[in-house]
C-alpha positions as CSV (number, residue, x, y, z in Angstrom):
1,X,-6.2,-29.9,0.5
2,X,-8.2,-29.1,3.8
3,X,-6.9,-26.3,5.9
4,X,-6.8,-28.6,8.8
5,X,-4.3,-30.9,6.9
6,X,-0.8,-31.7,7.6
7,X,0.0,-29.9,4.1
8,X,-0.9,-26.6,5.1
9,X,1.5,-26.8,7.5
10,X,3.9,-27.7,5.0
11,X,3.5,-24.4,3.0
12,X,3.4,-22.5,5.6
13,X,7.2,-24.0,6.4
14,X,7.9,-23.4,2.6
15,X,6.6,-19.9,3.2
16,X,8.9,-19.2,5.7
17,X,11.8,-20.1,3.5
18,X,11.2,-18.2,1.2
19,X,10.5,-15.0,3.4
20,X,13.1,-15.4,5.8
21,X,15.2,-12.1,6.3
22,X,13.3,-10.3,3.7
23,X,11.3,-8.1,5.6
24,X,12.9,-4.7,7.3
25,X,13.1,-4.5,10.5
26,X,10.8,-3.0,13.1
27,X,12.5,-0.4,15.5
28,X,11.3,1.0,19.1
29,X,11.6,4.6,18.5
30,X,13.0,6.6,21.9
31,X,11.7,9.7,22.9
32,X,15.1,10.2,24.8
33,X,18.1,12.7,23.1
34,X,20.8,9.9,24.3
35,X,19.0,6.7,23.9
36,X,20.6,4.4,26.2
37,X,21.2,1.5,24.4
38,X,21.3,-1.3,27.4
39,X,17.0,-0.6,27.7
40,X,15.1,-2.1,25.1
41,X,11.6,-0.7,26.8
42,X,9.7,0.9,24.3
43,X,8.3,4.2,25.0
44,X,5.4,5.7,23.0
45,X,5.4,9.0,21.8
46,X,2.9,11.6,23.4
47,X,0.2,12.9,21.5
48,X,-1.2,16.7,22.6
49,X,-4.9,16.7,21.9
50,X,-6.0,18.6,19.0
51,X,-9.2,19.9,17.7
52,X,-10.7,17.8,15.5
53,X,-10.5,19.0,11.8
54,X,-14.2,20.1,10.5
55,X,-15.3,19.7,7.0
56,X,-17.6,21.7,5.0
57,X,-19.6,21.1,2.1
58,X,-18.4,22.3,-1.5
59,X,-15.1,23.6,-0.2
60,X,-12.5,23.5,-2.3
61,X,-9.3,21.3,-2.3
62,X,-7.0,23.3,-0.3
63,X,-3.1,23.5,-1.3
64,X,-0.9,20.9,1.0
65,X,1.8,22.9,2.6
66,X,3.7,21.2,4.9
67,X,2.3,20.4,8.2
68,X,-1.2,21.2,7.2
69,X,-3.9,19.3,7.0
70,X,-5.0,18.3,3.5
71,X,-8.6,18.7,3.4
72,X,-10.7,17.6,0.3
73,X,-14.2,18.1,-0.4
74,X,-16.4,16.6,-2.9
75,X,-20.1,17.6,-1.3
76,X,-19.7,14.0,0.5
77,X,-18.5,15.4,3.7
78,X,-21.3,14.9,5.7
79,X,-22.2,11.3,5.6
80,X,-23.8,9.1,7.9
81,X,-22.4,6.8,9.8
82,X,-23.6,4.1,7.3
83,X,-22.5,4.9,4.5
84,X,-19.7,2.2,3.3
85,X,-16.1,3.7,3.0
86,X,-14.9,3.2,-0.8
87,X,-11.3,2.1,0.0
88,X,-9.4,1.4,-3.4
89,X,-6.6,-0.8,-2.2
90,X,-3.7,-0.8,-4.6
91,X,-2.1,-5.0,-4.3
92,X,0.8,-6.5,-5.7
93,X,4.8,-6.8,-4.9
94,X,6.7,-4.1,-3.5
95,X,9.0,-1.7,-6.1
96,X,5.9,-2.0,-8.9
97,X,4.9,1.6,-8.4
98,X,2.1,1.9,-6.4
99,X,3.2,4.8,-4.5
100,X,3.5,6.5,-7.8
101,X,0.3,5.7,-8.6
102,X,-1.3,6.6,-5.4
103,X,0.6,10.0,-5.8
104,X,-0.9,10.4,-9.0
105,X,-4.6,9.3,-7.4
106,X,-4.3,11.5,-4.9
107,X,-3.7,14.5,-7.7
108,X,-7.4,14.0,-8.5
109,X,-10.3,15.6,-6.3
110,X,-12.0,13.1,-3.8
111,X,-9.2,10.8,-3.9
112,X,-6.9,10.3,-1.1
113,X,-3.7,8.4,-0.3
114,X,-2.7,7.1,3.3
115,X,0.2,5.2,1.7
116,X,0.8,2.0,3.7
117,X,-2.1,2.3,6.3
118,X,-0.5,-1.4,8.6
119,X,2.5,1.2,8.9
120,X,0.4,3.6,11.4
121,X,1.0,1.5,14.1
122,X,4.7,1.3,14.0
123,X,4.9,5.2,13.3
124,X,3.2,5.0,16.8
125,X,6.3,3.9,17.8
126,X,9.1,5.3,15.6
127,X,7.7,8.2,14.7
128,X,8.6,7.9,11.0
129,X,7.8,10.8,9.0
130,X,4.6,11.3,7.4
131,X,4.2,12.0,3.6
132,X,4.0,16.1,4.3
133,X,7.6,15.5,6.1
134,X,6.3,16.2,10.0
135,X,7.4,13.3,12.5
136,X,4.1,11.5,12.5
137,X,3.5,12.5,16.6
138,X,3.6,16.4,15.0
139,X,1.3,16.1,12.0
140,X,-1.8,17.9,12.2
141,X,-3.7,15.3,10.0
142,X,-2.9,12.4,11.7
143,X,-3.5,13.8,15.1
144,X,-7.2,15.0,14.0
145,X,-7.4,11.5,12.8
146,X,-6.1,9.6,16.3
147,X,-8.4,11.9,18.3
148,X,-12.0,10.8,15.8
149,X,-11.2,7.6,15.5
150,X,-9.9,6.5,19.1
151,X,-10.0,9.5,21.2
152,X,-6.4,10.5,21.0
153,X,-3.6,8.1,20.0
154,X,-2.7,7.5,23.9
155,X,-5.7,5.3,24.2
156,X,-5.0,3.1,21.6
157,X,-3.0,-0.2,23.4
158,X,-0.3,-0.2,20.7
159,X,1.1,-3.5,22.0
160,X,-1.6,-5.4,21.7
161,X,-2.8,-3.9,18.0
162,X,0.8,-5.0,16.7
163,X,0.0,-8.8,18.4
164,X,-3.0,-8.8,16.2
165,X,-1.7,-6.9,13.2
166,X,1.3,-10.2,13.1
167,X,-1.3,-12.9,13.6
168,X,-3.8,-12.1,10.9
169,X,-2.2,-10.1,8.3
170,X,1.2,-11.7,8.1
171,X,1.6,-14.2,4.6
172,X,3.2,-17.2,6.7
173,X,-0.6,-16.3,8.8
174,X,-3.0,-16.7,5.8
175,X,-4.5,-20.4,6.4
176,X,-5.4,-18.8,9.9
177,X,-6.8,-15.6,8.1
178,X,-8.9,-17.4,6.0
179,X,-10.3,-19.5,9.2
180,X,-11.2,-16.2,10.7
181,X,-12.8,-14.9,7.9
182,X,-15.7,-17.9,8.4
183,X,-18.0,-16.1,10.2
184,X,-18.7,-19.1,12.6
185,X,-14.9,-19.4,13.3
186,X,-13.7,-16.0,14.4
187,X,-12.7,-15.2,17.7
188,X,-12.9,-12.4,19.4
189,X,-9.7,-10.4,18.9
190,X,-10.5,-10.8,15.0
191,X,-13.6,-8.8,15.4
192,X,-11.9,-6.1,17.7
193,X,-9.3,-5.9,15.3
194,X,-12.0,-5.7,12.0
195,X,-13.5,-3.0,14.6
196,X,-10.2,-0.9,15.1
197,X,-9.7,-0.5,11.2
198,X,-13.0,0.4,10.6
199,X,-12.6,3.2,12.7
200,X,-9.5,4.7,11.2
201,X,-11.1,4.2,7.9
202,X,-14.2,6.2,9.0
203,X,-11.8,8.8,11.0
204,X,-9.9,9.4,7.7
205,X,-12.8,9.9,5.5
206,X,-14.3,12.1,8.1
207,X,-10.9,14.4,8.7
208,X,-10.0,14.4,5.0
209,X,-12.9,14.8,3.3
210,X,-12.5,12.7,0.9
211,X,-14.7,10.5,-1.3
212,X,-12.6,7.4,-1.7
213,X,-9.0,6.6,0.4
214,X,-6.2,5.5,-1.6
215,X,-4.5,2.1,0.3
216,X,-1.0,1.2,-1.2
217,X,-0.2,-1.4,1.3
218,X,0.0,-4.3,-1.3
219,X,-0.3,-7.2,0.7
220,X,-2.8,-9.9,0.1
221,X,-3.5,-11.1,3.8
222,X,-4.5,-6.8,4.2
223,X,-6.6,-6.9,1.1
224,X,-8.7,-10.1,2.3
225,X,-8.6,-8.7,5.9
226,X,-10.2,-5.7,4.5
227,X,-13.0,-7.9,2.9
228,X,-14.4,-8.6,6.6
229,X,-14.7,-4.8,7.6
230,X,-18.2,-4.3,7.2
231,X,-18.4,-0.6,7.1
232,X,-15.1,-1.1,4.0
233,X,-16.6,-1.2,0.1
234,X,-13.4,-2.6,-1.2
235,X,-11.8,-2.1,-5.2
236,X,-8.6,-3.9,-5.4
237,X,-6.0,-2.7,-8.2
238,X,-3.7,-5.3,-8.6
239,X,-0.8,-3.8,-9.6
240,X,1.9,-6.2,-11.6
241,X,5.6,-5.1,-12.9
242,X,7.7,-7.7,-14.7
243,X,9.6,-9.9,-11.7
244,X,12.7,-9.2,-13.4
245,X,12.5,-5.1,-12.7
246,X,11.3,-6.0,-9.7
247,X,14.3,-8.1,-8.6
248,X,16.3,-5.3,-9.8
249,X,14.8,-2.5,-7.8
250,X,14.9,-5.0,-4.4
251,X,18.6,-5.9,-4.7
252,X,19.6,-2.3,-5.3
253,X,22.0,-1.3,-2.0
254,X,22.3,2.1,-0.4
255,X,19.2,3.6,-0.8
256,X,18.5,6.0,2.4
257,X,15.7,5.3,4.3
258,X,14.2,8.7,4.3
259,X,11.6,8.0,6.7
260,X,13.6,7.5,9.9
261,X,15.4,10.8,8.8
262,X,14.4,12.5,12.1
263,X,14.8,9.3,14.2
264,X,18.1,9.5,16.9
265,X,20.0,6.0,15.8
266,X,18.0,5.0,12.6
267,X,18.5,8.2,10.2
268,X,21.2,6.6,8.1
269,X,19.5,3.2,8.3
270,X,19.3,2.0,4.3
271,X,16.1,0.4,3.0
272,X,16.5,-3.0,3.0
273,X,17.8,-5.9,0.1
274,X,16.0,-8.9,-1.3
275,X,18.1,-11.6,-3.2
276,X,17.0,-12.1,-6.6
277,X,15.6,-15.7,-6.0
278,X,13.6,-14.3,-2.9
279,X,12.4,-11.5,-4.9
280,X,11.3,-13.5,-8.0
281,X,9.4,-16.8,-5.1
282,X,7.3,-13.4,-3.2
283,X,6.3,-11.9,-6.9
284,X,4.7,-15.0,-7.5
285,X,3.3,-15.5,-4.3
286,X,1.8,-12.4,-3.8
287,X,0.2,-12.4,-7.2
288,X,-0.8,-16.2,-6.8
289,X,-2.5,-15.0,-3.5
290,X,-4.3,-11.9,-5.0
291,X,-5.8,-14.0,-7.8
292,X,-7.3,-16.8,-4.9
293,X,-7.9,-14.1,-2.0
294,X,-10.0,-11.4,-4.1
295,X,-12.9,-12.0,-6.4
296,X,-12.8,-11.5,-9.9
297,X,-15.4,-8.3,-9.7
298,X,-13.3,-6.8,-6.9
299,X,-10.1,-6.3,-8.3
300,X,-8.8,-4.6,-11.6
301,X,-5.4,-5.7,-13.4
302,X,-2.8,-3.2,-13.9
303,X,0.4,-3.7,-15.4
304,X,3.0,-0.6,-14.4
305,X,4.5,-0.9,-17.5
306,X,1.5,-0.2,-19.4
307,X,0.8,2.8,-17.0
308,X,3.9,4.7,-17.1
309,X,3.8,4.5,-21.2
310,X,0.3,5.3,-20.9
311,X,-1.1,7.0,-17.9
312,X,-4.2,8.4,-18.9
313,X,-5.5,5.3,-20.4
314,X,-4.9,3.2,-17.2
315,X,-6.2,6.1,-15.4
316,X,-9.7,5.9,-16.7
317,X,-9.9,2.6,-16.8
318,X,-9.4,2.6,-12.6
319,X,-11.6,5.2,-11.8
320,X,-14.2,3.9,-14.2
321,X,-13.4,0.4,-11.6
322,X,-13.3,2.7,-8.6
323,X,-16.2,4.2,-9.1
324,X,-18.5,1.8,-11.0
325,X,-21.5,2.0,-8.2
326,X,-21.7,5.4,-7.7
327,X,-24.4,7.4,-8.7
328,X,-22.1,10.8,-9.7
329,X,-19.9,11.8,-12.9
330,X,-17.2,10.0,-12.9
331,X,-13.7,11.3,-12.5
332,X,-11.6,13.2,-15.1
333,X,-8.2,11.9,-16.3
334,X,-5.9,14.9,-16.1
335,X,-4.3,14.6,-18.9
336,X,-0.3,14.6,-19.0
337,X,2.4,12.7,-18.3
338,X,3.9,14.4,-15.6
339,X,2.6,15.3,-12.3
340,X,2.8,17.1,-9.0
341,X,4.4,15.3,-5.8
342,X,2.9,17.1,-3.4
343,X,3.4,16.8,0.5
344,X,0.6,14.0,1.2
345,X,-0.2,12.3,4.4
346,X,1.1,8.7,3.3
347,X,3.1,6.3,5.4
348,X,5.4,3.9,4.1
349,X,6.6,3.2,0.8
350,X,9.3,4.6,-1.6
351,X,11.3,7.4,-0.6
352,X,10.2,9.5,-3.8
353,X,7.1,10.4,-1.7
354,X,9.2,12.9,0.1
355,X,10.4,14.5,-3.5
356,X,8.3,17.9,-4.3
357,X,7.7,19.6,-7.8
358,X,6.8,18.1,-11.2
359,X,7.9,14.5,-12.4
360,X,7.9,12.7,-15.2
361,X,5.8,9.3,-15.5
362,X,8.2,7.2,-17.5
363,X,8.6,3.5,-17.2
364,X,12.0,2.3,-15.6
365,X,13.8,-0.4,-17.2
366,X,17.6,0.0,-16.7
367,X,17.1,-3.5,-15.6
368,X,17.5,-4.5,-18.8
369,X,20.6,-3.3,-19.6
370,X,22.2,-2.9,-15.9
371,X,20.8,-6.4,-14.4
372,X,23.1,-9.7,-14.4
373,X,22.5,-12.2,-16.6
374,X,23.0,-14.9,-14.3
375,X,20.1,-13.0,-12.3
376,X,17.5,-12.4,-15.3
377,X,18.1,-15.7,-15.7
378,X,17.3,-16.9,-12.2
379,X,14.3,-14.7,-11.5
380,X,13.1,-15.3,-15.4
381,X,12.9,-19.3,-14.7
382,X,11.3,-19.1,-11.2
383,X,8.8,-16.4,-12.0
384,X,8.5,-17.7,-16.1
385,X,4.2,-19.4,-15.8
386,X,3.2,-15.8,-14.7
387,X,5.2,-14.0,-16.7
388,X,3.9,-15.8,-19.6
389,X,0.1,-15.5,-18.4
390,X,1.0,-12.0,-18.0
391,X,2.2,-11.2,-21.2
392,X,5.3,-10.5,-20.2
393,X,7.2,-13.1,-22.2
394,X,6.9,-13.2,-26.1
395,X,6.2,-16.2,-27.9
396,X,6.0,-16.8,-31.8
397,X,2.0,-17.4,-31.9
398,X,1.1,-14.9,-29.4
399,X,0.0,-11.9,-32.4
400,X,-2.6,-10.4,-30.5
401,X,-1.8,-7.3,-28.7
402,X,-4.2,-8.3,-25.6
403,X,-3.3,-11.4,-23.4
404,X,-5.8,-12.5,-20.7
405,X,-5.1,-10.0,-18.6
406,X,-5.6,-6.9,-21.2
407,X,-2.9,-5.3,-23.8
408,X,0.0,-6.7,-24.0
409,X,3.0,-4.7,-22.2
410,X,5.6,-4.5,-24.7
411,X,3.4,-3.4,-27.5
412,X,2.2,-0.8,-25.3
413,X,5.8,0.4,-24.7
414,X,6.4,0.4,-28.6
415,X,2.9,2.4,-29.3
416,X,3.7,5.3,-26.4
């Protein structure tokens, strides 16, 4: 089917059932005490400039307090302006543990995590916490980065990056992403846009120091959107839990949005619900997407239940993905199965970010005992061709221990 036939349209429709209410929403953040609740204006918060954040060679990593500026090192700070920026970009549904895994990532020298890098422009607005737990307008590291990459944050025309943040790297969007992404097709606020990322990608490298940035945004449209940066050398993990835990997580209730803890009206505001039969229709989107939008040699399958039985396997296996092409030794595991949240500058994703101290890397399945039948059931059926081709789902002449996507998850489990 042509992208210019009526049946594109048609999926994008079927899209937009399935999506509908599913994302949280995005709030206006007020700079005012007593937010008057009659002006919807939106005011953006005021950066001071700061000096930018220098980097020397051979230094070496520097502990993360809060508020400071984590700095890594790994001789690569100088770099011309050339040089492609190794983003590893972590894909999949949301609740699969990818900010786990960019925690863990970021644990090892030259890697670091920005969490959900799309969220930068709404901290602009809400100023959300960061990772280190400073209101993003007060965070050293993100200031430095504002002031490389545009100037200072107060130059950057907020309303218009948000117009062009919905139109290209939204799902219902993707038959106009993939227009774009012909060369001979894309207008001009594509290429501003492509222009704008690469920028904060290069600021981040430069500020942090870093060797490659962790991305845990997850979504597809982001990851092919990424593909047109030229200065971006992009490794996609594809990260994949069974739909059914993932239903489970997304229809939990009363979780506290920790981000908006400092925010006036918002601090109490929950993070928000999926229904089961939502949940299960995005699981297989997303993953349908990742398999058509990235090549083959760009992206590397990881199941998180294979990772939190085995960590240090699945460890080496991505930085031996992540850093394939480059002509140093490649990065030790760490060997253990716990590990140190520390106060990272990450935006977006689950509230365990803000947690400090040791924790344990352990697969969560209460979902099987704690989830409805009616709803394993549900989720099961709609999600049950990828959870087969997955591994996920035993059958009686299936006695390998690999599947096509690698070894299978619930032997794993039984081995660890």
């Amino acid at each position: 089917m042509s992208l210019g036939q009526p049946g594109a349209s048609r999926l994008e429709a079927l899209y937009l059932l399935f999506s509908a209410g599913t994302r949280p929403r995005r709030y206006a953040y007020r700079a005012e005490a007593e937010p008057d609740t009659n002006d919807t204006a939106i005011r953006q918060v005021k950066f001071d400039p700061v000096p930018v954040v220098s980097v020397g060679r051979n230094e070496n990593v520097q502990e993360m307090h809060r508020g400071q500026v984590d700095v890594r090192s790994t001789g690569l700070a100088t770099r011309p302006s050339d040089v492609p920026i190794p983003v590893l970009y972590i894909a999949g549904e949301g609740r699969s543990g990818s900010t786990i895994l960019s925690a863990i990532l970021g644990n090892h020298a030259g890697y670091f995590p920005v969490g959900e890098l799309p969220d930068v422009w709404q901290a602009l607005q809400t100023n959300e916490l960061c990772g280190c737990g400073q209101p993003f307008a007060n965070c050293p590291f993100w200031r430095a980065v504002g002031n490389v990459a545009f100037g200072g944050w107060d130059s950057v025309k907020i309303d218009e990056i948000l117009q062009q943040e919905a139109r290209y790297t939204r799902h219902r969007r993707i038959f106009q992403l993939i227009r774009q992404s012909r060369v001979h097709q894309a207008d001009a606020a594509f290429h501003a846009y492509c222009e704008r990322l690469g920028q904060l990608y290069s600021a981040i490298r430069e500020v942090s120091g870093c060797s490659v940035i962790v991305d845990s945004t997850k979504r597809p449209p982001f990851a092919m959107l990424l593909r047109n940066v030229p200065s971006i050398e992009l490794r996609v993990v594809h990260l994949v839990r069974d739909s059914r835990g993932v239903a489970f997580s997304w229809n939990k209730v009363g979780i506290r949005n920790v981000q908006y803890s400092q925010h006036p009206t918002l601090k109490d505001s929950p993070m928000p619900t999926i229904r089961p039969w939502k949940s299960a229709l995005r699981w297989d989107l997303k993953n349908l997407l990742i398999h058509a939008l990235i090549p083959a040699s760009q992206r590397l399958f990881v199941r998180y239940e294979c990772f939190t039985s085995e960590p240090n396997r699945e460890l080496d296996r991505i930085f031996q993905f992540a850093e394939a092409n480059k002509m140093r030794d490649r990065t030790q595991v760490i060997p253990t199965s716990t590990f140190t949240s520390k106060p990272f500058h990450t935006l977006g994703g689950n509230p365990v970010r803000f947690t400090r101290g040791s924790i344990d890397v352990r697969v969560d399945a209460k979902w099987h005992t704690e989830m409805p039948a009616m709803h394993k059931l549900i989720v099961g059926g709609l999600t049950f061709p990828l959870l087969f081709a997955y591994g996920y789902i035993a059958v009686p002449w299936a006695h390998s221990e690999h599947t096509i996507f690698g070894r299978h998850p619930r032997r794993t489990q039984q081995e660890g």
